[in-house]
C-alpha positions in Angstrom: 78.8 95.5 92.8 78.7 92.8 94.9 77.6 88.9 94.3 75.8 88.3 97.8 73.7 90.0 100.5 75.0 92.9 102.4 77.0 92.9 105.5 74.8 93.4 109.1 75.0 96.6 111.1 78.2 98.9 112.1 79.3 98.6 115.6 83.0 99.3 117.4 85.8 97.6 115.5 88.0 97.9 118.6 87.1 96.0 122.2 88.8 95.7 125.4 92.5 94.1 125.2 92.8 93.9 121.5 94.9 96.0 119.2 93.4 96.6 115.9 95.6 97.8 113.0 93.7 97.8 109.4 97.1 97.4 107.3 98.6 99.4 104.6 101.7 98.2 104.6 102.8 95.0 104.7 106.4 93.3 105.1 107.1 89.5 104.3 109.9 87.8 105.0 111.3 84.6 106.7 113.2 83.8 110.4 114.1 80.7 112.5 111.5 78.7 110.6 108.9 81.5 110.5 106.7 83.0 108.2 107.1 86.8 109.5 104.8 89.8 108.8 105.2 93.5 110.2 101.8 94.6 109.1 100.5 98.0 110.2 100.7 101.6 108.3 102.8 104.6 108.0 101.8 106.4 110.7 103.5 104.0 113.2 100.7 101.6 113.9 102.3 97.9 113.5 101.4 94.5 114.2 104.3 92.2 114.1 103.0 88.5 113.0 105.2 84.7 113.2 103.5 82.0 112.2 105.6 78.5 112.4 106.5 76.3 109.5 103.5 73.5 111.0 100.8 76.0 110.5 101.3 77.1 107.6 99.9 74.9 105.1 96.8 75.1 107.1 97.1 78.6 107.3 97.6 79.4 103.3 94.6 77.1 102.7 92.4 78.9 104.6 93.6 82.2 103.4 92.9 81.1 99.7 89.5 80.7 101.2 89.0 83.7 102.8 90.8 86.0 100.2 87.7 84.6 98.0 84.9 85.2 100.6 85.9 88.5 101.4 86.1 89.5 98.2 82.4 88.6 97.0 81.8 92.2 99.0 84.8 94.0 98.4 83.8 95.7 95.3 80.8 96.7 96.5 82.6 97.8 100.1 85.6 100.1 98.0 83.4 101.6 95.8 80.5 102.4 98.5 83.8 104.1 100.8 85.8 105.8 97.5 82.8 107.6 96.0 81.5 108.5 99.1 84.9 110.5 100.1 85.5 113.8 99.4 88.6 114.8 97.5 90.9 115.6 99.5 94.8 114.9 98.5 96.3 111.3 98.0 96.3 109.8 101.3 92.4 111.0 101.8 90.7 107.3 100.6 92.8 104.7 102.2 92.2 106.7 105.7 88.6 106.5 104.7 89.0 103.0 104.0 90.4 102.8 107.4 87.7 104.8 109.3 85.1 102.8 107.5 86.4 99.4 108.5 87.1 100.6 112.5 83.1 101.5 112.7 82.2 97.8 111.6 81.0 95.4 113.2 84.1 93.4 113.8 83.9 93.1 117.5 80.8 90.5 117.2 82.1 88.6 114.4 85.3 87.6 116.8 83.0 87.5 119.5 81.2 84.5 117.4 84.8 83.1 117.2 86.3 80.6 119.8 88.5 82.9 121.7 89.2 80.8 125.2 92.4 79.9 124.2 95.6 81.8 124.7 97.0 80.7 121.4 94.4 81.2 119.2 94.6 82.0 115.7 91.9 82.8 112.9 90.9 84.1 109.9 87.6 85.9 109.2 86.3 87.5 106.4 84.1 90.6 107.0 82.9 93.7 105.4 85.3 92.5 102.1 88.3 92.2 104.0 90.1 90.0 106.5 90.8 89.6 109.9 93.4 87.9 111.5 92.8 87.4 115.3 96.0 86.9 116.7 97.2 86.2 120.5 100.8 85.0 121.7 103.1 83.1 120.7 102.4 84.6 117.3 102.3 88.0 118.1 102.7 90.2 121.7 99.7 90.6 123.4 96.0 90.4 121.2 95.4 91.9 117.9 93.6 91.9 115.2 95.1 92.8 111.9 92.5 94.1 109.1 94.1 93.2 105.1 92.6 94.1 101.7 92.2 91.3 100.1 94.0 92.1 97.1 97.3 92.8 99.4 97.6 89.2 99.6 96.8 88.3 95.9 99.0 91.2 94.9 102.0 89.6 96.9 101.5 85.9 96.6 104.3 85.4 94.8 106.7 86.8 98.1 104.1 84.9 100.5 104.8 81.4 98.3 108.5 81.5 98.8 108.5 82.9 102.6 106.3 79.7 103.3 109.2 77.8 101.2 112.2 79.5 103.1 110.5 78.8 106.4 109.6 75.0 106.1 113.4 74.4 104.8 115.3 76.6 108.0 112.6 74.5 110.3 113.5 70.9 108.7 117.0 72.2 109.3 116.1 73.7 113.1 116.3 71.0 116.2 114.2 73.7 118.7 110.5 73.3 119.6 108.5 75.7 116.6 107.3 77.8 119.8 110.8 78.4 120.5 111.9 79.5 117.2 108.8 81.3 116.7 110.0 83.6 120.0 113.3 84.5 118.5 111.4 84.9 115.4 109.4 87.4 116.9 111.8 89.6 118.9 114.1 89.7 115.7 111.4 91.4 113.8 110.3 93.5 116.2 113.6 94.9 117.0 113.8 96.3 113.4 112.5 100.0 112.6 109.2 100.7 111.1 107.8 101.6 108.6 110.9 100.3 106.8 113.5 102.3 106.0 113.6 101.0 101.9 109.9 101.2 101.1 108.9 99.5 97.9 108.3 101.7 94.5 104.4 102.2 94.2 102.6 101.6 91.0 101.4 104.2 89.3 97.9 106.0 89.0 97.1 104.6 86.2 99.1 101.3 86.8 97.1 100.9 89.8 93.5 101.5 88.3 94.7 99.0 85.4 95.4 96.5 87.9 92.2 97.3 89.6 89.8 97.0 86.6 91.7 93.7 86.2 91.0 92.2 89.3 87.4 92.9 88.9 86.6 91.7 85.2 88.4 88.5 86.8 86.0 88.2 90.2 83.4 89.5 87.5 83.9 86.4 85.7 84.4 83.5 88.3 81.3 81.8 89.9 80.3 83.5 93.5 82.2 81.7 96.1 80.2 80.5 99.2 81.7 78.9 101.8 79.7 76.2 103.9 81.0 76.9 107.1 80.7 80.8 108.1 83.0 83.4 108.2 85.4 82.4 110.3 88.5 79.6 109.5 90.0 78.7 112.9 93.7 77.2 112.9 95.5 74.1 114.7 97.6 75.3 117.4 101.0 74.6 118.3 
């Protein structure tokens, strides 16, 4: 089902220092000139994201790129992982999703991404999904946060007018972006998770409708190849 090669061997998703959280839940929302997202799972698991109004049109750029890179194997990826799982209740394929993407080879793709600096930030596209490799100010400590890449098309509309709210409350905001981004992060943070008003979920057959959408669509568009690897590296603050 997929429009390119296979990805390379499994290995350990997780490697020394680095949180890794592959996210089924995923909160968007604005602060201090911030895009915020609590991204993690409903089992407690949370990664808690600010990215400042000056990276963000960098950052949306290269996440319309690597929603499309990932997704020339995501078919191929969900539908190797779903009819390979037994059925067992409604949580038993996105915790097979899960367990799948931990066992892959994530740890050399970062490894293959400029890490040296403390304030790194990048997006890679692996396996049909994407990473985002994250270390302070935008998030506590080092993490990496694993998305479909459908979550992001799916919510696009909520991730266009964060973007919108945070640029206007930074034009507005006479602190230093790493600054606001601190109280951005320690306000979100602070608030319970998973959330206590989760959001109504689609339907059975709502979802597989929107599913069989997607992929007619991505059946229909030219393979995407990007020049430049796998990985999309942001400016810093």
């Amino acid at each position: 089902m997929s429009k390119r090669k296979k990805p390379g061997q499994q290995s350990r998703a997780r490697f020394s220092g680095r949180r890794t959280v592959v996210v089924d839940l995923l909160e968007i929302g604005a602060s201090h000139g911030s895009l915020t997202l609590r991204a993690g799972r409903d089992d407690g698991q949370l990664v808690c994201i600010v990215l400042p109004a000056p990276v963000l049109p960098s950052f949306m750029e290269s996440l319309g790129h690597a929603r499309l890179d990932a997704e020339e194997d995501y078919w191929r990826v969900i539908h190797h992982v779903t009819t390979s799982t037994p059925g067992n209740g409604p949580g038993g394929v996105p915790r097979a999703v899960e367990r799948w993407l931990l066992a892959q080879n994530w740890s050399s793709v970062l490894a293959a991404a400029a890490d040296d600096a403390p304030d790194s930030l990048a997006l890679i596209s692996h396996v049909g999904h994407i990473g985002l490799r994250l270390a302070p100010p935008y998030t506590t400590g080092r993490a990496l946060a694993i998305f479909d890449p459908l979550q992001f098309q799916r919510l696009e509309r909520s991730l266009l007018h964060a973007c919108h709210t945070a640029h206007e409350q930074a034009v507005n905001s006479p602190r230093h972006p790493l600054e606001t981004a601190a109280l951005a992060l320690r306000g979100i943070s602070s608030q319970p998770w998973p959330p206590p008003a989760q959001p109504t979920l689609p339907s059975q057959d709502e979802a597989a409708a929107y599913m069989q959408g997607r992929y007619e669509a991505f059946q229909r568009r030219s393979p995407y190849i990007r020049a430049d690897g796998n990985t999309l590296s942001l400016p810093s603050l």
